[in-house]
C-alpha positions in Angstrom: 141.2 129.5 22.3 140.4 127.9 19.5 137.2 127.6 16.8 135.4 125.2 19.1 135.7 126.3 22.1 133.8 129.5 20.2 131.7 126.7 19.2 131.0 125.7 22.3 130.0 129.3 23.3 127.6 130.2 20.4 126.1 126.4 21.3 125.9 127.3 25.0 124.8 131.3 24.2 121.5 130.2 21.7 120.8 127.2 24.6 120.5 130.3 27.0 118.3 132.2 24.3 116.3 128.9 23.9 115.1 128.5 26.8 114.6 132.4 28.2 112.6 132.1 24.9 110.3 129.4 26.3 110.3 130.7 29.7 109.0 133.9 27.8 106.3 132.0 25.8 105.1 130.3 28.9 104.4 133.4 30.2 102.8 134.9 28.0 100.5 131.9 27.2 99.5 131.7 31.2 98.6 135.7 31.0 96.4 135.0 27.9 95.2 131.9 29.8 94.3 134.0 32.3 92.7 137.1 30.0 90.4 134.6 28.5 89.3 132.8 31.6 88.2 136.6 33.1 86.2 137.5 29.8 84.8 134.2 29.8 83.9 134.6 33.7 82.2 138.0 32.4 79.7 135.6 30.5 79.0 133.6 33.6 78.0 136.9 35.8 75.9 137.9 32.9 73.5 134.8 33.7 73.5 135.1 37.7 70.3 136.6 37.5 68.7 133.9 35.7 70.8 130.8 37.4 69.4 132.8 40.5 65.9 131.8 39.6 66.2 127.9 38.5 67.0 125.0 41.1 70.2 123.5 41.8 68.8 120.2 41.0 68.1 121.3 37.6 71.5 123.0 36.9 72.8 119.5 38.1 70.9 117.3 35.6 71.2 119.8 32.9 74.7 118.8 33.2 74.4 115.4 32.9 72.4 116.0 30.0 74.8 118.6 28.0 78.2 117.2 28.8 80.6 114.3 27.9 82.2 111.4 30.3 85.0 113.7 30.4 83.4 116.7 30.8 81.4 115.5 33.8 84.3 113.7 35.8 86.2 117.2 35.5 83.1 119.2 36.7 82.5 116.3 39.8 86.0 116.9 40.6 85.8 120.7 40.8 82.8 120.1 42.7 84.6 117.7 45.2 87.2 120.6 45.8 85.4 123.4 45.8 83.5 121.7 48.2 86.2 120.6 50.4 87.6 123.7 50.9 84.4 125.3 52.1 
């Protein structure tokens, strides 16, 4: 045993940490991910009563009106699941 092969082990040691460390952080940013998307959903639920009482055609152009390119392929493309799997 020599200096580098210590090397070596302190290299392959803080690789180890490195990426336990990310593994870590990827956890953590899915749980908070996942936090804000249920206090957002809290939002939502707080309007059911009101989305109760307008149309579904007018929640649909209100969309188109409101939202981006973007923003409207992503919600078409929930909408093509959602309705799929039903």
């Amino acid at each position: 045993m020599n200096i580098d092969h210590f090397q070596q082990l302190a290299k392959t040691n803080n690789q180890k940490k490195q990426d336990y460390a990310q593994r870590a952080q990827a956890t953590i940013d899915q749980g908070v991910s996942d936090i804000l998307k249920e206090l957002r959903m809290h939002d939502v639920i707080s309007y059911l009563p009101q989305i109760k009482e307008k149309t579904m055609e007018s929640f649909v152009y209100s969309l188109r009106k409101t939202n981006t390119y973007e923003q409207m392929d992503a919600i078409v493309s929930w909408l093509e699941k959602w309705m799929n799997n039903e």
